[in-house]
C-alpha positions as CSV (number, residue, x, y, z in Angstrom):
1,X,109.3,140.4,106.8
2,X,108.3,142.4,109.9
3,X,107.3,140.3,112.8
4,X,104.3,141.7,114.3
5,X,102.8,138.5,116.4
6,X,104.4,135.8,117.8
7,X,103.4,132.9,119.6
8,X,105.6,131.3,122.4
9,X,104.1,128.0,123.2
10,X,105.5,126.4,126.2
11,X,104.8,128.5,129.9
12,X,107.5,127.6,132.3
13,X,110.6,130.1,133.1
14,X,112.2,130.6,129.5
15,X,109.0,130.4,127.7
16,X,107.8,133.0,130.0
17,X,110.6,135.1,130.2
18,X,111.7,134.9,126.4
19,X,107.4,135.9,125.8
20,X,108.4,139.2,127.9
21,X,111.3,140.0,125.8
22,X,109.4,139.8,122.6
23,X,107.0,141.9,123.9
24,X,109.0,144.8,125.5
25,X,110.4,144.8,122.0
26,X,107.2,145.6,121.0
27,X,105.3,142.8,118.6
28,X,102.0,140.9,120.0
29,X,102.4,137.7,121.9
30,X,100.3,135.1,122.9
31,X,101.8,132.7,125.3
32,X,100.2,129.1,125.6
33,X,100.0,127.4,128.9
34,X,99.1,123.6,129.1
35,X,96.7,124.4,132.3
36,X,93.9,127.1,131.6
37,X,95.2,128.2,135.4
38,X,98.0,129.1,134.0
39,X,96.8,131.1,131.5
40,X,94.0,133.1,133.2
41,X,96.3,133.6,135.9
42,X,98.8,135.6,132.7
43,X,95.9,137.3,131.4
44,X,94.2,138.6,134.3
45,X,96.4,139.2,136.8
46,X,100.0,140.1,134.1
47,X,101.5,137.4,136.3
48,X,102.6,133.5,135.9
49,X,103.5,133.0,139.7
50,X,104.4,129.3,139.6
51,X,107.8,129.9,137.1
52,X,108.3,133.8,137.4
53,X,106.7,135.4,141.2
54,X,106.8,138.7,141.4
55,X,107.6,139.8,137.7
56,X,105.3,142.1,136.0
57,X,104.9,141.2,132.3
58,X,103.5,143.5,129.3
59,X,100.0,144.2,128.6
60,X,101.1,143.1,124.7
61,X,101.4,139.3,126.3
62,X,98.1,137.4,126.5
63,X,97.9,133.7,127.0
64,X,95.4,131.0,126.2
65,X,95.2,126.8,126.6
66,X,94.2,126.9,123.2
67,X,97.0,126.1,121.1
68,X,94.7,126.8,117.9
69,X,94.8,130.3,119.4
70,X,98.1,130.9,120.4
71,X,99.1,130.3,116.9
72,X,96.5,132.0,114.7
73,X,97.9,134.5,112.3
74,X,101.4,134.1,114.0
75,X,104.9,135.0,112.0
76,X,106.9,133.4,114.2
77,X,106.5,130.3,116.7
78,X,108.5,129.7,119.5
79,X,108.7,126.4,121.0
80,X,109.4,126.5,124.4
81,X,109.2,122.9,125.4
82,X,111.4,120.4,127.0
83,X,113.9,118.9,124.9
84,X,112.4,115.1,125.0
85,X,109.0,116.6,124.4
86,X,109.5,118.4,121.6
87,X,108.7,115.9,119.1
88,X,105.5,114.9,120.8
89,X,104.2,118.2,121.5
90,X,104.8,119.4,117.6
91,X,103.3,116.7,115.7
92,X,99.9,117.4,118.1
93,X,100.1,121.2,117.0
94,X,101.6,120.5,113.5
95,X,98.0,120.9,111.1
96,X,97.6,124.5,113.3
97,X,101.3,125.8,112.0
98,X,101.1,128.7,110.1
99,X,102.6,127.8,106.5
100,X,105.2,130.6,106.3
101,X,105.4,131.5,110.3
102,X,109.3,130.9,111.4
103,X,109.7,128.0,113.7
104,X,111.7,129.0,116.6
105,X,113.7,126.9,119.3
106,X,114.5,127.5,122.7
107,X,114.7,123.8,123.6
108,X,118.6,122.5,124.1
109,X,119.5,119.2,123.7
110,X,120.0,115.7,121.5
111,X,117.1,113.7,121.4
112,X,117.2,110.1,122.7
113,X,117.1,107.4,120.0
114,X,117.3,109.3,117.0
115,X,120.0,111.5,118.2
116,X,118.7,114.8,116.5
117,X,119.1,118.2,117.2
118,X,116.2,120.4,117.7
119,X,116.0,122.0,114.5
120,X,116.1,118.5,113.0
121,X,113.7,117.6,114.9
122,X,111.2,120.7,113.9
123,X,112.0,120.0,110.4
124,X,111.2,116.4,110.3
125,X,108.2,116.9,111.9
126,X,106.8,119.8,110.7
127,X,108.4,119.5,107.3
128,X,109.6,122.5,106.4
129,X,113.0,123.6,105.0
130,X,116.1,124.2,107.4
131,X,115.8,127.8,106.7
132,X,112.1,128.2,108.3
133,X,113.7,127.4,111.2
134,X,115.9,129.1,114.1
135,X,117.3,128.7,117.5
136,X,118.0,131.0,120.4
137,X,121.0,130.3,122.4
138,X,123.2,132.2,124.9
139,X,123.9,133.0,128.6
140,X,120.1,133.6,129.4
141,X,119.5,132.3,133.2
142,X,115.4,133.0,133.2
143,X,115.0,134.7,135.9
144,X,118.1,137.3,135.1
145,X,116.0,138.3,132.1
146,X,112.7,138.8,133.3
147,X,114.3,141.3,136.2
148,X,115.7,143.4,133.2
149,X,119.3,142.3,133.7
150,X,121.1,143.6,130.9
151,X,122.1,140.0,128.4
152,X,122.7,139.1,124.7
153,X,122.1,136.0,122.8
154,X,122.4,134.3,119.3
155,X,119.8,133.8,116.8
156,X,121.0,131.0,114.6
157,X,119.0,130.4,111.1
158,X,120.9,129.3,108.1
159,X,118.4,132.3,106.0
160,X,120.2,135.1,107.2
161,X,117.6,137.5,106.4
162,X,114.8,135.4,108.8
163,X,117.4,136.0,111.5
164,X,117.2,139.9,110.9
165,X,113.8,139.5,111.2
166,X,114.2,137.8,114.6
167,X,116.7,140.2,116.0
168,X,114.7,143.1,115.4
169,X,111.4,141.1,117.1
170,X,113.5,140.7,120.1
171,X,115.9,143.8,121.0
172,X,115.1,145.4,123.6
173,X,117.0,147.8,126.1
174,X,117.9,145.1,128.1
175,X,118.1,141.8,125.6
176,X,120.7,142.3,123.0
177,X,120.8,139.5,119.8
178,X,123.2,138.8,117.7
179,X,122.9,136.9,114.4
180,X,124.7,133.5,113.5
181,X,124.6,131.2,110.5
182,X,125.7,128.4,112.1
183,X,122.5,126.6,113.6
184,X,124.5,123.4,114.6
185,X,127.5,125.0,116.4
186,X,124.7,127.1,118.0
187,X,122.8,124.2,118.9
188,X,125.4,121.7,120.0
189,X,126.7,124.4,122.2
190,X,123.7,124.8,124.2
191,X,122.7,121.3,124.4
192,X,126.3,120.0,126.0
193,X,126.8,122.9,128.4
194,X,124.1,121.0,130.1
195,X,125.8,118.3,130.8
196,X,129.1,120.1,131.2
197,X,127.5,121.8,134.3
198,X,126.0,119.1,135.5
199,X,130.2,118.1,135.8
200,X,130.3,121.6,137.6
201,X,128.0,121.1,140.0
202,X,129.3,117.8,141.0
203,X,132.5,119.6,141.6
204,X,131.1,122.2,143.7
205,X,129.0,119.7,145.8
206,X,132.3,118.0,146.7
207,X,133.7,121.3,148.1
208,X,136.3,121.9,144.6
209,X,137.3,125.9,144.1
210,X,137.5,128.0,141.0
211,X,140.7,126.4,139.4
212,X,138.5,123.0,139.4
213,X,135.3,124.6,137.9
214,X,137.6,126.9,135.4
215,X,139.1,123.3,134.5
216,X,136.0,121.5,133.8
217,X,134.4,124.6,131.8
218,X,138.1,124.6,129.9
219,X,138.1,121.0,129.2
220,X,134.0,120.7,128.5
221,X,134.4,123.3,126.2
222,X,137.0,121.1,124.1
223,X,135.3,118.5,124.0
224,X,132.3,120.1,122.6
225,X,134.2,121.7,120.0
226,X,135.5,118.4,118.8
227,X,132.0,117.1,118.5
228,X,131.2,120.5,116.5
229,X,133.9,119.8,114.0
230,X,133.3,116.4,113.3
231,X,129.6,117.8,112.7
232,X,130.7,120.8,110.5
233,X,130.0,123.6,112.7
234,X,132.0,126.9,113.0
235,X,134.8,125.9,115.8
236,X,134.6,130.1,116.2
237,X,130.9,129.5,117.6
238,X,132.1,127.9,120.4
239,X,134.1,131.1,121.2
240,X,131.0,133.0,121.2
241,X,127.6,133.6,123.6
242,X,126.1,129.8,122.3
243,X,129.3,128.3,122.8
244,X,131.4,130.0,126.5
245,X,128.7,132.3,127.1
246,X,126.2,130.0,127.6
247,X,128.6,127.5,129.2
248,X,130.1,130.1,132.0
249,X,126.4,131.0,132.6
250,X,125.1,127.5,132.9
251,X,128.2,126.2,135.1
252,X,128.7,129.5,137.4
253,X,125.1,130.1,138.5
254,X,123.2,128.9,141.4
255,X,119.9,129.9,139.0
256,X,121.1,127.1,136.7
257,X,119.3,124.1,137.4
258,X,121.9,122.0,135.8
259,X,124.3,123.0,138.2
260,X,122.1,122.7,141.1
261,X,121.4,119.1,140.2
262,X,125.0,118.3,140.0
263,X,126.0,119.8,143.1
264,X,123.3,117.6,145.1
265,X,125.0,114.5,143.4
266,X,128.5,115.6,144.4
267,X,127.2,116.0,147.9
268,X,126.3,112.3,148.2
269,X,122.3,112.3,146.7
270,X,121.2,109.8,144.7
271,X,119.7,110.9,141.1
272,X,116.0,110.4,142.9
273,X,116.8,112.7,145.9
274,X,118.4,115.2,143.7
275,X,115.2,115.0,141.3
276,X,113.1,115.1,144.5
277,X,114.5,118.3,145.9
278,X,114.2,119.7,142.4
279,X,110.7,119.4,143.0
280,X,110.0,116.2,140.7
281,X,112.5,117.9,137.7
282,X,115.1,116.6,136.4
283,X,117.5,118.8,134.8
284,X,118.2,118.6,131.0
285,X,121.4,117.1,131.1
286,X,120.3,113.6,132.8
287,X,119.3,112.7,129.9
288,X,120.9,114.8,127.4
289,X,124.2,113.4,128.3
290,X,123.0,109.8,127.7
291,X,122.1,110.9,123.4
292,X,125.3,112.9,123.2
293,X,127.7,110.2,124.2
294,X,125.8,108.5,121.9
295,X,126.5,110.9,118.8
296,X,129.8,111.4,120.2
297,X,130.2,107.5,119.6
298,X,128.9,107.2,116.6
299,X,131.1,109.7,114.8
300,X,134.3,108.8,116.9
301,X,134.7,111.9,119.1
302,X,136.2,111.7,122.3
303,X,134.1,113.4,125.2
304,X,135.1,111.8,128.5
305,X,133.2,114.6,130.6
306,X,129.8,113.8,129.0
307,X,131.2,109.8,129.6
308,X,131.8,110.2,132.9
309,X,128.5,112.3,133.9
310,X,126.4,109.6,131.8
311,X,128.4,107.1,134.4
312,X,127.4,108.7,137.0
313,X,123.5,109.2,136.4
314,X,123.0,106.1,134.9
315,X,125.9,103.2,135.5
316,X,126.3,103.9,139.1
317,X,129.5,105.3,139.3
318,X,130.6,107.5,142.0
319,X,131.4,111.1,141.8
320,X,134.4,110.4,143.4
321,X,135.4,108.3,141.4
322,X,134.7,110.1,138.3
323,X,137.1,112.8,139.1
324,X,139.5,110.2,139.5
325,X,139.0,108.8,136.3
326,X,139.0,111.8,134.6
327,X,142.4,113.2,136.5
328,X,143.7,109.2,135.7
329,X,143.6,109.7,131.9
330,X,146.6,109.3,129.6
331,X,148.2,112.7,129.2
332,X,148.3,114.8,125.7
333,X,148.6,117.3,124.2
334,X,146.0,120.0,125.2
335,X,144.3,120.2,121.6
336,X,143.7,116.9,121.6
């Protein structure tokens, strides 16, 4: 089915930036912004200047406050939402869903408590089948994207076909998607790069080079793999743009905010001054790292990374002393 109008609900950076993509590929969009600001700001002036300054976007991208709006007559949905908000913010729109519209996920993470992936979460709460549903994941730093910087991604939907559909919404001359079958390789891959970075930055912030960060990405990557296979994903995902690509973005880039938070805790902040200097934010994998322990746990998979950063943001343990635990393990083989 040809998708001819999409709505991306959720304003900040990637919501605003993955909007642009689908419309320089060519379909309608209507972006929804919690603050009417926001939106008349989109609308009148082609412009969101609190997440994206200075970028241009098409005149195919409207936006509204209006959430019964954005989604009228929409064929596919985009939920552009924090991870831990994702839940609240769809049951309040779930009655205005379009029955057949795909649901799509930008959000990455676990959630606390219930320990579900996104999609999971969008099917429970929307209740539809797992193959109404997608998620986007790759090495797509916002701001890259909405400057044009050439990039690919994955779209991950167990319907094949509804991924098609996707990919040819959003290709462009400058955003290049592939297709994927395996939503929860996709998914875990994006959701513990976050806390892999976090890992990164700390490293950085305590003045480490590139054989510690290559190290860390290395090891990060294992452990996320393991997790993956004890959930029955694709281990060759992680070899992929969800699984390395995302992670060598996320880890490498002083546009990650991830990173960023990391490094500001590796050079002696405390989680509240990091979170102050990222203007009130904190980044994804604070609290990601806390649910994927948890799953990690729960099925027996070791992850001593994400246990270490969960340690550190919410034990008390030092960042010193994390890298000492980590480097203080019992050796073993290197695929274990």
């Amino acid at each position: 089915m040809a998708i001819e109008r999409v709505a991306v609900l959720g304003s900040g950076s990637w919501g605003t930036a993955f909007a642009k993509v689908i419309a320089d590929s060519g379909p309608e969009v209507v972006l929804w912004a919690r603050r009417q600001e926001v939106a008349s700001e989109v609308t009148e002036t082609r412009v969101n200047s609190g997440y994206l300054p200075g970028i241009s976007l098409p005149a195919n991208l409207t936006a509204t406050s209006d959430p019964a709006k954005a989604l009228d007559g929409a064929d596919a949905v985009v939920l552009a939402v924090p991870s831990q908000t994702l839940r609240v913010n769809l049951s309040a729109w779930k009655e205005l869903l379009p029955p057949d519209a795909t649901l799509v996920s930008l959000s990455k993470g676990v959630e606390l408590g219930t320990l579900k992936r996104m999609s999971e979460v969008i099917r429970e709460v929307a209740g539809v089948d797992e193959s109404q549903v997608a998620v986007v994941s790759g090495p797509n730093l916002a701001k890259e994207i909405a400057v044009e910087q050439p990039t690919a991604t994955v779209i991950a939907c167990t319907d094949h076909d509804r991924a098609v559909d996707l990919q040819h919404a959003c290709s462009n001359s400058y955003f290049r998607p592939y297709t994927n079958t395996d939503v929860v390789g996709c998914e875990l891959g994006g959701a513990c790069k976050n806390v892999i970075a976090l890992a990164c930055g700390m490293a950085a912030g305590m003045g480490y080079g590139d054989n510690t960060m290559a190290s860390i990405i290395t090891r990060g990557l294992a452990e996320t793999a393991r997790l993956g296979a004890a959930l029955g994903a694709d281990p060759l995902t992680f070899a992929g743009l969800a699984g390395l690509g995302d992670l060598v973005a996320t880890c490498a880039s002083p546009l990650s905010r991830n990173r960023s938070f990391g490094e500001r805790l590796g050079r002696g902040d405390t989680l509240a001054q990091a979170q102050e200097a990222a203007h009130g934010q904190v980044a994804e994998g604070v609290k990601s790292c806390s649910s994927i322990r948890e799953l990690a746990n729960a099925h027996g998979v070791d992850m001593p990374i994400t246990e270490g950063v969960h340690q550190v943001c919410h034990d008390g343990l030092s960042v010193r002393d994390l890298g000492a635990a980590l480097l203080g393990r019992d050796r073993k083989h290197e695929r274990q």
